[in-house]
C-alpha positions in Angstrom: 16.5 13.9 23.2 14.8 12.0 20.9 12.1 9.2 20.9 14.0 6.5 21.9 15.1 8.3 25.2 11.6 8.0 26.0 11.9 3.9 26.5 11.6 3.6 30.2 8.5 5.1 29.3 7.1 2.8 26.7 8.8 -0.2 28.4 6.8 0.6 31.9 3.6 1.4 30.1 4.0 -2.0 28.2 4.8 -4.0 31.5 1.4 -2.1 32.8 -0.6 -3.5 30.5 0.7 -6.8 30.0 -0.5 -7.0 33.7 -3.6 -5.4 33.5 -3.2 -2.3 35.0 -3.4 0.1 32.2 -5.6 2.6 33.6 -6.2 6.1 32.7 -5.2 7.6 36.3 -2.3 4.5 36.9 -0.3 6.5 39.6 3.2 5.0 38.4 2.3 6.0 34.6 1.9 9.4 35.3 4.6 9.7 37.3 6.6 8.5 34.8 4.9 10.8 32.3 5.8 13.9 34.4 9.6 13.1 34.4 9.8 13.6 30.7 7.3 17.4 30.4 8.9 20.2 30.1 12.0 18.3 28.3 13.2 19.1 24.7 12.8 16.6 22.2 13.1 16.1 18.5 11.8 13.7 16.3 11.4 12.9 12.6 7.9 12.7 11.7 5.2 12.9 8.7 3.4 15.5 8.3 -0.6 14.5 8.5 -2.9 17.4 9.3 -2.4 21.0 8.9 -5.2 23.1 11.2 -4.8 26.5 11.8 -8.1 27.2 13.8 -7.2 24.8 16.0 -3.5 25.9 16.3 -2.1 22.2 15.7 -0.1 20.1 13.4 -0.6 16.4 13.5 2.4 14.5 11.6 3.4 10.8 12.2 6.7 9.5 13.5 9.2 8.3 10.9 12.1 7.0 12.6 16.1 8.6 11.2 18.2 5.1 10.1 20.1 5.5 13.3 16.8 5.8 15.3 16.2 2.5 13.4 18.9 0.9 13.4 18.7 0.7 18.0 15.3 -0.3 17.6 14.7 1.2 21.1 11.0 2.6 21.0 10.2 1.3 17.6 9.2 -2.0 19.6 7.1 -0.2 21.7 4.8 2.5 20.1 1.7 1.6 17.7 2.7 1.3 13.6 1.5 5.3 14.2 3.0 7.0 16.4 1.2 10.7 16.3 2.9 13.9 17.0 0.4 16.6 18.2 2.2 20.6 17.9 1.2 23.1 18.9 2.1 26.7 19.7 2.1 30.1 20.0 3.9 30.6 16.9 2.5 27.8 14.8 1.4 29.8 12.4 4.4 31.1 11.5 6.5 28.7 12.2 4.4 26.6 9.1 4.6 29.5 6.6 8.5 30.1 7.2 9.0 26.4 6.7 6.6 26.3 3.5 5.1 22.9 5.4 2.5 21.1 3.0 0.7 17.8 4.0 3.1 14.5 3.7 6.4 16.6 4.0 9.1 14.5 5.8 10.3 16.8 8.7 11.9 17.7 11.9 10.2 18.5 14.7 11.8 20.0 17.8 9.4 21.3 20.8 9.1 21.0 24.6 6.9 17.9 25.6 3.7 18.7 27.4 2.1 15.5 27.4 2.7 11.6 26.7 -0.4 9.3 26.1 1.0 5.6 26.0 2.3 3.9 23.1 0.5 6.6 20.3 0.7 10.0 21.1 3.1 12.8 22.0 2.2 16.5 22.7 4.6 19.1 22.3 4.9 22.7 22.5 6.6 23.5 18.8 9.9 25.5 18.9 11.5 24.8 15.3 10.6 22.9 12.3 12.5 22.0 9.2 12.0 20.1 5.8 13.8 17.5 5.1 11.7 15.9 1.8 8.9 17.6 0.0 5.9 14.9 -0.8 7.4 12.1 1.3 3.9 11.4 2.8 3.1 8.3 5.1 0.8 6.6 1.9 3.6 7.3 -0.6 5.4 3.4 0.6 1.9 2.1 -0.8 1.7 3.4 -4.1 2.9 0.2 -5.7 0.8 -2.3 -3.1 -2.6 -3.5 -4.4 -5.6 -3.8 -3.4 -4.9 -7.5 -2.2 -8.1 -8.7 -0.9 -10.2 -7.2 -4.1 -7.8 -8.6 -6.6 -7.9 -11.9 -5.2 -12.4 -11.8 -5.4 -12.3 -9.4 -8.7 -9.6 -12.0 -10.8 -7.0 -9.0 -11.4 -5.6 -5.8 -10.2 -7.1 -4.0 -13.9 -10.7 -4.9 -13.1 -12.9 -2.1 -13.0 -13.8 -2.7 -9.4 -10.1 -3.1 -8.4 -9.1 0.1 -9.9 -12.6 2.0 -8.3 -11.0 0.6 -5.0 -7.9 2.4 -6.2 -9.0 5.6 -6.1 -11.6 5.4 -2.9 -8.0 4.7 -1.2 -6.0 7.9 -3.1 -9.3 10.4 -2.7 -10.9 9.4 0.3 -9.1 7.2 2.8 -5.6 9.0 2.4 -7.0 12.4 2.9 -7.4 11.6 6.6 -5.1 10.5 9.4 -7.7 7.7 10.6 -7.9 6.9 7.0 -4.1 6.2 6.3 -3.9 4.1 9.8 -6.9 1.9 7.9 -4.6 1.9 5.0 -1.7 1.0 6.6 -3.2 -1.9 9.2 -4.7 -3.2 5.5 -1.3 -3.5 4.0 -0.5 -5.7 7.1 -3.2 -7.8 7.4 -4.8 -8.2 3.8 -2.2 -10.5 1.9 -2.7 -13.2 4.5 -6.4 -13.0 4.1 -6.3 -13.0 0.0 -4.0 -16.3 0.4 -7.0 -17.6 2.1 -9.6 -17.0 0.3 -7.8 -17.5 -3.1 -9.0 -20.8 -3.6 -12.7 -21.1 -1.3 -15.0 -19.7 -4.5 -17.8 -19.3 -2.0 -16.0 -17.7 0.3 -14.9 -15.3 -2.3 -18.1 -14.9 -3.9 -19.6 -13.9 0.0 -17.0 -11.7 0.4 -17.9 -9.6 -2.9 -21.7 -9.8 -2.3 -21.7 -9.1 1.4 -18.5 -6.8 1.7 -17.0 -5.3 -1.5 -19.5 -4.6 -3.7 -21.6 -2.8 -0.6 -18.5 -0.9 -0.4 -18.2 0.1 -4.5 -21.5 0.8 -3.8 -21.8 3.1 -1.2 -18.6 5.7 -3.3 -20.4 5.1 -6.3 
C-alpha cells in the first residue's frame, strides 16, 4: 500500500476537525488509526534527518507522478508530510543504502502509528535510492528572497544575499527550518506585492523586522 490507501484516514480526520472534534483521544480516530498498524506500506519520501542515537530517520513525503497524478491524500496531509523510521536494523539498513541527507528514496516498513494529517511511524524493513542530492530545499534554489528584495531594491544587495545564506547554512540544516522555508515560498510573494509600493510600510518592515534579523546572524 501506499499513502493514498490511507484516505479514509485523512478524509475522516479532516471531517473531525472541520466539526470540531479533533481531539487527542477522539474514539473514532483511533479506531481508524488501528485498522491501518501493523500493515505494509511504501512511500517516496526526502530524506531529512539522519540520527543514529536515537535509532530514527526523519524524511518528508514526495509523492511518485502516479501518486500525483490521483491526487488522493495529497489534498489531505500538511505541505510536510514526515515519515518517522525506525528499527532494529536502521543502522544498517542506512550504511547498505549509502543514505545521505536530501536523498530521494523509497521507504517500505510496517506502520506503527498515524498522527493526523503530518506524521507517519513505521517500523523500517527496506530502503532504496532513487536520486542522490534531491533534497526538499533543492525546488528553491532559484526562488528569492521575495519579501527582502522588495524592502532592500534588489536581489544583489548585500542584505539580500546575507539572507541568502542564513537560509542555505542555517534554516535548511533543520527539518523545522525547511517547513519555515517552504511556508515562506508560499506566502511571501503575496506580501512583497503589497508592500512594493507603501515606502513606510517598507521602511518598518526593514527597521522593525529585517534588519533585527541581519542582525541577530551577523
Amino acid at each position: 500500500m501506499n499513502l493514498n490507501d490511507l484516505v479514509p484516514y485523512f478524509e475522516l480526520y479532516k471531517g473531525l476537525k472541520e466539526n470540531g472534534k479533533d481531539t487527542i483521544l477522539n474514539e473514532e480516530l483511533q479506531k481508524k488509526e488501528k485498522e491501518y498498524a501493523g500493515k505494509q506500506i511504501t512511500v517516496t519520501a526526502v530524506v531529512s534527518e539522519i540520527n543514529l542515537p536515537k535509532n530514527e530517520l526523519i524524511s518528508t513525503y514526495k509523492p511518485t507522478e502516479e501518486e500525483d497524478s490521483h491526487l488522493g491524500a495529497r489534498n489531505l496531509i500538511g505541505s510536510h508530510y514526515f515519515i518517522f523510521a525506525a528499527g532494529e536494523n536502521l543502522a544498517r539498513l542506512i550504511g547498505e543504502a549509502s543514505l545521505e541527507k536530501n536523498d530521494l528514496v523509497k521507504l517500505t516498513g510496517i506502520i506503527t502509528t498515524l498522527h493526523r494529517h503530518s506524521v507517519l511511524r513505521m517500523n523500517l524493513v527496506s530502503v532504496s535510492v532513487l536520486e542522490k542530492n534531491h533534497g526538499i530545499t533543492k525546488t528553491h534554489e532559484k526562488k528569492g528572497c521575495f519579501i527582502a528584495t522588495a524592502v532592500y531594491g534588489g536581489a544583489d544587495t548585500p542584505e539580500v544575499q546575507q539572507f541568502y545564506r542564513i537560509r542555505d547554512h542555517y534554516l535548511s540544516q533543520s527539518v523545522a527550518g525547511r517547513f519555515f522555508i517552504a511556508f515562506y515560498y508560499k506566502v511571501s510573494p503575496g506580501m512583497a506585492r503589497w508592500i512594493q509600493n507603501k515606502p513606510i510600510l517598507k521602511q518598518l518592515t526593514r527597521t522593525l523586522v529585517l534588519d533585527r534579523i541581519l542582525r541577530r546572524f551577523n
